[in-house]
N, C-alpha and C positions, 0 to 999 in steps of 0.2 A: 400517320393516320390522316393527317388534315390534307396534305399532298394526294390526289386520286390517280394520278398517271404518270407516265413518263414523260408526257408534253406541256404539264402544270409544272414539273419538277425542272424541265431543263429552261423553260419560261420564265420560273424562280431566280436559277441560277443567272440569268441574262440581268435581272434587275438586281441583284446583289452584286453584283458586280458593277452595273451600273451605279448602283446608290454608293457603292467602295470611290470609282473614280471621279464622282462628282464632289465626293468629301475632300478627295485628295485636290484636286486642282481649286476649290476653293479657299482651303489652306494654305496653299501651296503661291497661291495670289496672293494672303490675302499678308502671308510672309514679306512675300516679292517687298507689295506696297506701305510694307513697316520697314523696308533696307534704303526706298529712294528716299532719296533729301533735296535733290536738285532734278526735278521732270525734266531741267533742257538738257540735262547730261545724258538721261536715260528714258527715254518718252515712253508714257505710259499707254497710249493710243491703240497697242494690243491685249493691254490685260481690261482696257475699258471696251473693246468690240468681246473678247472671250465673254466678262459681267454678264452686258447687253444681250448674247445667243442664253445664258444659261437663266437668267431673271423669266427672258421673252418667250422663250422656245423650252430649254432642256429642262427646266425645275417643274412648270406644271404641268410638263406630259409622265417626267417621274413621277409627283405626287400622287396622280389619279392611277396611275398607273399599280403603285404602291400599294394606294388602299383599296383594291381588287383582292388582296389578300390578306389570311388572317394573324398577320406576321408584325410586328412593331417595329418599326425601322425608325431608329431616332433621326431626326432630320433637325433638332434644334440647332446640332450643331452647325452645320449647312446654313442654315436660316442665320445666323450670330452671322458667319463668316462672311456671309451675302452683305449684314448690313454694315458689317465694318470696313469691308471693299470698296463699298457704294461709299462710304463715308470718306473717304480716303481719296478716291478718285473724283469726285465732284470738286474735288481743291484745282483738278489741275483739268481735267477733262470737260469736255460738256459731250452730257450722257444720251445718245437714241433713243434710251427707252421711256423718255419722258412722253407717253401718249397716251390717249385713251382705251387702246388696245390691248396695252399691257397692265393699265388699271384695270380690266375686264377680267383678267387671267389671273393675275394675286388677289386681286377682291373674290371671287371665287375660289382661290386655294385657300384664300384665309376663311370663308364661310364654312367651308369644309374639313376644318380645323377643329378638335374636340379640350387638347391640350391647351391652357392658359397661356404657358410661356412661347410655347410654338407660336398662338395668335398675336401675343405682345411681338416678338421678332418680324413677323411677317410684317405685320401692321407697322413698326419700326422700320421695315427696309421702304414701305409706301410711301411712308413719311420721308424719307432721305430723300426719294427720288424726287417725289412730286412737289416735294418743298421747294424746289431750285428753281420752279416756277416764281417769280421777284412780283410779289400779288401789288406794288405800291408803284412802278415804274410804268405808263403805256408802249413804250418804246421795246419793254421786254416781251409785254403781255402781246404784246402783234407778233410776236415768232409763234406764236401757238394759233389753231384752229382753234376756234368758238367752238365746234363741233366736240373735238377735244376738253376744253376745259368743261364743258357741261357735263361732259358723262365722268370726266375724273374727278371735278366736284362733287357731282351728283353722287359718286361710290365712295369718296371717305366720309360723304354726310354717312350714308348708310351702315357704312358698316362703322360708324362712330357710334350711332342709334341701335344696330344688332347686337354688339358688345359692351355697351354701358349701362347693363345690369350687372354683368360678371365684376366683382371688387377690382379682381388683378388688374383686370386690364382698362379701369375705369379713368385713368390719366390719360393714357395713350388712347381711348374713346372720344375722350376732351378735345384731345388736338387734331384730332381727325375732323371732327365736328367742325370746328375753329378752321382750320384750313381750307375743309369744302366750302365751310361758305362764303369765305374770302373768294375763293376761285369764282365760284357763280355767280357773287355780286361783281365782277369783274370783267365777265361779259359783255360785251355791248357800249363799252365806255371808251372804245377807239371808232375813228372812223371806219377801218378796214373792218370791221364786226358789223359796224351795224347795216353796212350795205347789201350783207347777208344774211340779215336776219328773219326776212320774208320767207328764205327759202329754206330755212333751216333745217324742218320739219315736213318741207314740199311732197306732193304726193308723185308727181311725175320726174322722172330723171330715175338718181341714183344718189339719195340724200349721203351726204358723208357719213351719217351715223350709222346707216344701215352697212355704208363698209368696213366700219371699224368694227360694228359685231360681226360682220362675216370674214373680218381674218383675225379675232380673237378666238375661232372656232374652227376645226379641223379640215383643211381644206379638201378634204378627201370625202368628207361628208355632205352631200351638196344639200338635202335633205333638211338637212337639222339648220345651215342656212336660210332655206327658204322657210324652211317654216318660222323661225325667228323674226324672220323680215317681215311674215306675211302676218306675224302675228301684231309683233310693231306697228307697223303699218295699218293696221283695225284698229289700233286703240289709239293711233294720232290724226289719223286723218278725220274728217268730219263725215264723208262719205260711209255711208251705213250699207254702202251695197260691198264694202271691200273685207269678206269672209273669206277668202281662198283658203287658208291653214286657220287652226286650232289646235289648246292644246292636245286634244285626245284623237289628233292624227294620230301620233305613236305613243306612246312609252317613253318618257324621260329618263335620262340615267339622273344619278344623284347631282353629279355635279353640273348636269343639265339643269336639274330643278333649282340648284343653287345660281346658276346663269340667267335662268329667268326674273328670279325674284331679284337679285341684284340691281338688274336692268329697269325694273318695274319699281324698285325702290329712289333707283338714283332719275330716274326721270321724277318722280314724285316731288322730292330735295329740287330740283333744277327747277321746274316749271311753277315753284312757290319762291325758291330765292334769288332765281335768274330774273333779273327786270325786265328782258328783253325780250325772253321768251314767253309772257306771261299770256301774250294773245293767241300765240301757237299753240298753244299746250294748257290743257285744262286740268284740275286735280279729277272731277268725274271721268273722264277720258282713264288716266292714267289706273283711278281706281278699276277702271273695268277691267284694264286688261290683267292689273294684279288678281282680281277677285277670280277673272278668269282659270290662272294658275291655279289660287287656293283650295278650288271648287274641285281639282280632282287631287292636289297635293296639301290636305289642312294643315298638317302636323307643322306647316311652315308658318304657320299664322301668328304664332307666338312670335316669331322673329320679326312677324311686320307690323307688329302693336308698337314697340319703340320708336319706330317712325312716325306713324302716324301720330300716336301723342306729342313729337317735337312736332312737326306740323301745324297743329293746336296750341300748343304753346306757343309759337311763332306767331300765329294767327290773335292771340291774346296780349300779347307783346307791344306795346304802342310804340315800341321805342325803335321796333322792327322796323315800322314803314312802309309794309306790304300792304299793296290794295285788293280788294275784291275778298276782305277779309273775311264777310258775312257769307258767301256763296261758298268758300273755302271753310267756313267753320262748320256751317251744315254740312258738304257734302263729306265733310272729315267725319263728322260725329255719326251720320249714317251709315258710313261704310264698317265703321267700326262696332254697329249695333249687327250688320248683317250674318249670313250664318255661314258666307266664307272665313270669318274671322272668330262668331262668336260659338259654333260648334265644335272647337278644338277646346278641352277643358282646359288648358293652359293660357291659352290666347283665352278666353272666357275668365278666367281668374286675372289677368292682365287687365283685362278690359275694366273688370269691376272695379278693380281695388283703384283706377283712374277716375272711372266716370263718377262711381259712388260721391267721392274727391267733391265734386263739381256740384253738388246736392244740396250740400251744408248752406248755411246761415254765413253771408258777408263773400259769398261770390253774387260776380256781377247780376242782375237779372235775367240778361238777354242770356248772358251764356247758362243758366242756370235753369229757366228755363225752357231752352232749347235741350241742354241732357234730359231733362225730364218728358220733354216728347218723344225720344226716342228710345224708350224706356219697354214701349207697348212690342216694338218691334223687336226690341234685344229678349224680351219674354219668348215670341213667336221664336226666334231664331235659337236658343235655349230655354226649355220650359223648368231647366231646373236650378234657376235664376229668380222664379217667380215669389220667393218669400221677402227675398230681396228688394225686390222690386216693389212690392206690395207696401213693405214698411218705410219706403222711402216716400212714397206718394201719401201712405196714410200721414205722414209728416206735414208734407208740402201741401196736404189742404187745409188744414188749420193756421197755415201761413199769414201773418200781417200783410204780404204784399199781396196783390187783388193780382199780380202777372202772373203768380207763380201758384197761387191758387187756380185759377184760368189752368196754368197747363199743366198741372194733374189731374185735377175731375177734369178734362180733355183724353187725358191719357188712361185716367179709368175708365171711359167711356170707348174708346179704342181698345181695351181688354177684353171691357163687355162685347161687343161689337164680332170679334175675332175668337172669343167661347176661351179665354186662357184666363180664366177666374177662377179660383176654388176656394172654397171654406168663404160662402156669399155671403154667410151670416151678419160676420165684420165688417164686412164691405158695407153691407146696407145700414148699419148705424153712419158710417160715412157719407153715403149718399146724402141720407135724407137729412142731416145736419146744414148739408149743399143748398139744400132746397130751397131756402128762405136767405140766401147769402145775398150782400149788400150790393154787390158785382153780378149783373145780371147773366154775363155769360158764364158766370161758373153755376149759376141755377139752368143755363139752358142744356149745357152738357151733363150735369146730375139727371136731369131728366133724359136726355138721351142716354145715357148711362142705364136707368132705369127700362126704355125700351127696349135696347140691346137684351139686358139678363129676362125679360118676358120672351124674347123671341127666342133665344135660346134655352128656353123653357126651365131655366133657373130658378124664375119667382111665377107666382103665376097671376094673370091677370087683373082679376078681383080684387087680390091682395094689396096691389099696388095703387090701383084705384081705391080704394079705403084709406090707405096711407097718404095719398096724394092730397084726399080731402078732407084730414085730418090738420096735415099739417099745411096746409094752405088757407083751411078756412073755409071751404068750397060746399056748398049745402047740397 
């Protein structure tokens, strides 16, 4: 019944068969490399190019391939056998697939991964390869492009941060994490790096990174190249005139939309933990082009709350070391209030149970807040957030500290302002509490606050003048 033709059916039978002889030859290797004992007797140098086509080439055109249909084809196995090959062979070989190319292609099999154990093994065979990168040695770290370890750094942050909510695979999250950002702070710390680092992100030529996504990607598709490049390329250059592609040229397939976000996530990880790249490469930059994504794909948005909270985290971190922390912590806490992020009720529930966090009594001030200013705009961007929101601010004005009073009746006054008030009643015992406050700028926004809910015809004019000179005094 699921099968509709004969040309689905004999289509079927091609990948069944494929998925059969890709089990076999991975076993069949991975046999081989549990019989040598002595590599100079018996060179392994062909079962490590065999690895190399089926890691690079043959595993993620079967996977996507696979889930076209509604058929369950275990692949754990495959997946184990991958990384115990890999395992095996790094003893005696040095492996081709260590590149950013091929991080592009399993970082996107494994996003597109629903199974626990499947994403642990995948994530495990990442870890073997990209590990043989010697993160302590500059001697080693010059065999590799900078171009390269940015974006393979960049993608085990990511996808360290996309799968370190799931329990199982919250170890193998760790180490990913831990790895990426070895890789990135690694960057730029040879000569031969840093003489390229002007150009890294260059607008004219033919940046390296731009080729590595366009031969992580079907070269038969010239399309979906250009559009990635062109889209890249809006969101790193400074140039505001460079629009050529967007998302909503075409229609993304799945594993497209997982390619995107990838890309847009591990630049994010790179251009906060790479030192080198920190002038090329902006987090606002970076956010736009994610937001851009989100804004016709939400449902992804929940997967890019975990990053951006380590972001913030990092950002909060003294021990970090990162500069431009203050432009980086707002431009983090804003994206994360917008409604590419905060109109997916998942990513919405993410966000809160974070920022809420950030509210309490005995976090910093500055960071504290700064969440409460953007509290007005996480309203606007979900209004059914707004109870939430309400009792958090009715909190922070009654505050001891004169900052954090400041930036609530701020932030109620930007409620009022924007019409996203209900049930005024309460409100206005808050206000006019405000009114008479020791800290003159929290009486100046009570009263802007108060002309807001007049103009928006909430209280009405009279009324407020009565109350005004009442509690001011005013004859």
């Amino acid at each position: 019944q699921l099968i509709r033709n004969k040309a689905e059916e004999e289509a079927l039978k091609v990948l069944e068969l494929s998925y059969e002889w890709l089990r076999g030859v991975c076993r069949l290797t991975q046999t081989i490399l549990t019989k040598i004992i002595d590599p100079q007797i018996i060179t392994t140098n062909p079962l490590a190019e065999g690895i190399d086509a089926i890691v690079t080439t043959i595993l993620p055109q079967l996977s996507s391939s696979l889930s076209s249909y509604p058929i369950d084809f275990d692949l754990a196995g495959i997946y184990s056998s991958l990384l115990s090959c890999i395992t095996s062979l790094k003893r005696h070989e040095k492996l081709m697939m260590v590149n950013g190319t091929v991080a592009i292609r399993l970082g996107t099999l494994a996003l597109n991964l629903q199974d626990n154990t499947e994403i642990v093994l995948v994530c495990g065979v990442m870890l073997s390869i990209f590990g043989l990168i010697d993160t302590t040695l500059c001697d080693t770290i010059e065999d590799f492009e900078a171009e390269d370890l940015f974006m393979i750094g960049g993608i085990l942050c990511s996808l360290g941060c996309v799968f370190s909510p799931r329990p199982m695979c919250a170890e193998t999250s760790s180490r990913m994490k831990l790895l990426g950002a070895s890789l990135l702070r690694r960057i730029g710390m040879s000569p031969h790096d840093e003489e390229r680092n002007d150009d890294f992100f260059s607008h004219g030529g033919k940046p390296h990174l731009l080729n590595m996504i366009a031969a992580s990607l079907r070269k038969n598709d010239f399309s979906r190249v250009e559009g990635f490049a062109g889209i890249i390329l809006s969101s790193i250059c400074n140039e505001q005139s460079v629009h050529m592609f967007d998302w909503e040229r075409r229609e993304l397939s799945l594993a497209d939309q997982s390619t995107g976000l990838l890309l847009g996530l591990s630049l994010l990880h790179g251009c906060v933990t790479s030192k080198s790249n920190t002038n090329a490469l902006q987090p606002r930059q970076v956010y736009s082009f994610i937001g851009s994504l989100l804004n016709l794909y939400p449902r992804m948005a929940s997967r890019t709350v975990p990053s951006i909270i380590h972001v913030l985290r990092t950002c909060m971190d003294p021990s970090a070391g990162y500069d431009c922390i203050e432009s980086t912590l707002l431009v983090s806490l804003e994206f994360l209030a917008s409604e590419s992020i905060i109109s997916d009720p998942h990513g919405a529930h993410l966000v809160w149970k974070y920022v809420s966090s950030l509210t309490n009594d005995g976090v910093p001030t500055a960071v504290r807040s700064s969440v409460i200013r953007i509290l007005a705009k996480m309203c606007g961007s979900n209004k059914k957030l707004f109870r939430r929101i309400r009792d958090v601010i009715g909190r922070s004005m009654v505050s001891r500290d004169p900052f954090i009073r400041i930036a609530a009746t701020a932030t109620l006054a930007d409620l009022a302002k924007f019409d996203l008030l209900r049930d005024v009643e309460e409100i206005i015992g808050w206000v006019q509490s405000r009114l008479q406050d020791e800290e003159p700028a929290v009486a100046h926004f009570a009263l802007v606050a108060l002309k807001y809910l007049v103009v928006n015809e909430e209280l009405e004019f009279d009324l407020v003048i009565r109350v005004l000179e009442k509690r001011l005094g005013v004859d």
